[in-house]
N, C-alpha and C positions, 0 to 999 in steps of 0.2 A: 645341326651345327656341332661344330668340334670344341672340345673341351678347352678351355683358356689355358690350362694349366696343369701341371702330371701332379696328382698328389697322392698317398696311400691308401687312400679311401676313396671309395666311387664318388663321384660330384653326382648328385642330386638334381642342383639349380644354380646354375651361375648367376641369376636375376631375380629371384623369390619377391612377392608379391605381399609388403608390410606385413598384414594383416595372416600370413601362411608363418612366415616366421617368429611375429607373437605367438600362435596358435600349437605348432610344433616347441616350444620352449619347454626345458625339464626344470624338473624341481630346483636341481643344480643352478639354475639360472635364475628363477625367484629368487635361490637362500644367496647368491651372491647382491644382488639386485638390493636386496634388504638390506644386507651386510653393509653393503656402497654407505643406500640411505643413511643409516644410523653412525656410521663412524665419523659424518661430517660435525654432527653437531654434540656428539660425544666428545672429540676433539675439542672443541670451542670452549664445552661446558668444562672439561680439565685443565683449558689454558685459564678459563676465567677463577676456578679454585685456586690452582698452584701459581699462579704468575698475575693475579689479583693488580690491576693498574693505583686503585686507592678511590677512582673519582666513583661516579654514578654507574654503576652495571646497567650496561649494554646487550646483557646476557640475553633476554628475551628475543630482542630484533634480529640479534647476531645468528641464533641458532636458528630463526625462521629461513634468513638469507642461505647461509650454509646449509640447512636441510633439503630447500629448493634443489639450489646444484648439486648436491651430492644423490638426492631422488635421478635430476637427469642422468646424470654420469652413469649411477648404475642399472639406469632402463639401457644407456648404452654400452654398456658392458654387457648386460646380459645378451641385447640384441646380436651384439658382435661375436658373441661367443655361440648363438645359435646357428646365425648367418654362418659361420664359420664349418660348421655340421653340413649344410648344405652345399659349401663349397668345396668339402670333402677334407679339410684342413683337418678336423679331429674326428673321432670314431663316430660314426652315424647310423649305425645297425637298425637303430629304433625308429629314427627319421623316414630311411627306406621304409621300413615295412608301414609307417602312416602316409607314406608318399603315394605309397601302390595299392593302397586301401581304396584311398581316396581319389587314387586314381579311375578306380576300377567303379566307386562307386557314381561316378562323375559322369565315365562312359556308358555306365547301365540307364543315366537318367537320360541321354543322351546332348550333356551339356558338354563344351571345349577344361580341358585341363585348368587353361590358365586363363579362361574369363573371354568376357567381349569386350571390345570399349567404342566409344564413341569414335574417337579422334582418328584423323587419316594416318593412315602408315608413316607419312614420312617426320610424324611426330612421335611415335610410338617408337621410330628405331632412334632419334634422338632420346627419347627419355631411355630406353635401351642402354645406350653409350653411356649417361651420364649415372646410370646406378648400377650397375656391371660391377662388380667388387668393388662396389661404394663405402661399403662396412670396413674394409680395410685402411681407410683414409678418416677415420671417425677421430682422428686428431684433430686433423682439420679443419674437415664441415663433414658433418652429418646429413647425407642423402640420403632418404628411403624411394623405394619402389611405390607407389601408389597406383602407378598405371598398370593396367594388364595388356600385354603384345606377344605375339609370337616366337618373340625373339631369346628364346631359351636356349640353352647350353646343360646336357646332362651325359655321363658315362653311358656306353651300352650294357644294357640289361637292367638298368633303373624301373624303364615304362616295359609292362609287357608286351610283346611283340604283338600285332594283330595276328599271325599266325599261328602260334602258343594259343592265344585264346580259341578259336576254332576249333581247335584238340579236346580241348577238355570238354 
């Protein structure tokens, strides 16, 4: 398949499989991910010091509710800023070379790159269509990949050639 989109860095995966894009996440994306967390209820706890309402503090409840969503928000930050590595959107030097690792080491077990799954094809390219730069729309609604299908999109020279390999 052909790349969705021209960008300055090689695409990886136009469809990354959840748990590949947890997995590839850099520290960068934890220390923002934490940052998210914590500013929701830091937030709150400032408003409840400086702008104090008079009645009974609500401070405890408050900062549970806010720390929740601000937890989600920056799992989806971070997610979206990974995703975004594999869609070639920012520099993914390091991505690459854990893509072709683990490509490689996939093929020596001799397992498929991007899994088996149960369900018939003509589910598989539906779930395809609907998480296809799903991360981009994380305003919205938040879709991830959970299923694995053949229906990948990456730059040439991401996956070694079977011929390259035979060479060496």
């Amino acid at each position: 398949m052909r790349p969705l989109h021209e960008s300055d860095y090689p695409v990886i995966d136009t469809d990354p499989i959840f748990s590949r894009v947890v997995r590839y996440m850099r520290p960068l994306d934890y220390t923002v991910w934490a940052a998210t967390a914590a500013s929701g209820p830091a937030f709150i706890y400032w408003l409840d010091k400086y702008h104090y309402t008079g009645g009974k503090s609500q401070l405890p409840r408050a900062m549970k509710i806010v720390g929740a969503f601000s937890t989600i928000g920056g799992f989806l930050t971070a997610y979206q800023m990974s995703s975004a590595r594999f869609f070639g959107i920012s520099e993914n030097a390091r991505e690459i070379r854990k893509y072709r690792e683990e490509y490689l080491r996939l093929k020596a077990e001799g397992k498929p790159m991007h899994g088996q799954s149960s369900l018939p094809l003509s589910i598989q390219r539906i779930s395809s269509s609907y998480s296809t730069g799903a991360f981009l729309n994380f305003d919205v609604i938040p879709i991830f990949n959970f299923i694995n299908h053949p229906f990948h999109s990456h730059s040439k020279g991401i996956i070694p050639d079977e011929d390259e390999d035979d060479d060496e």
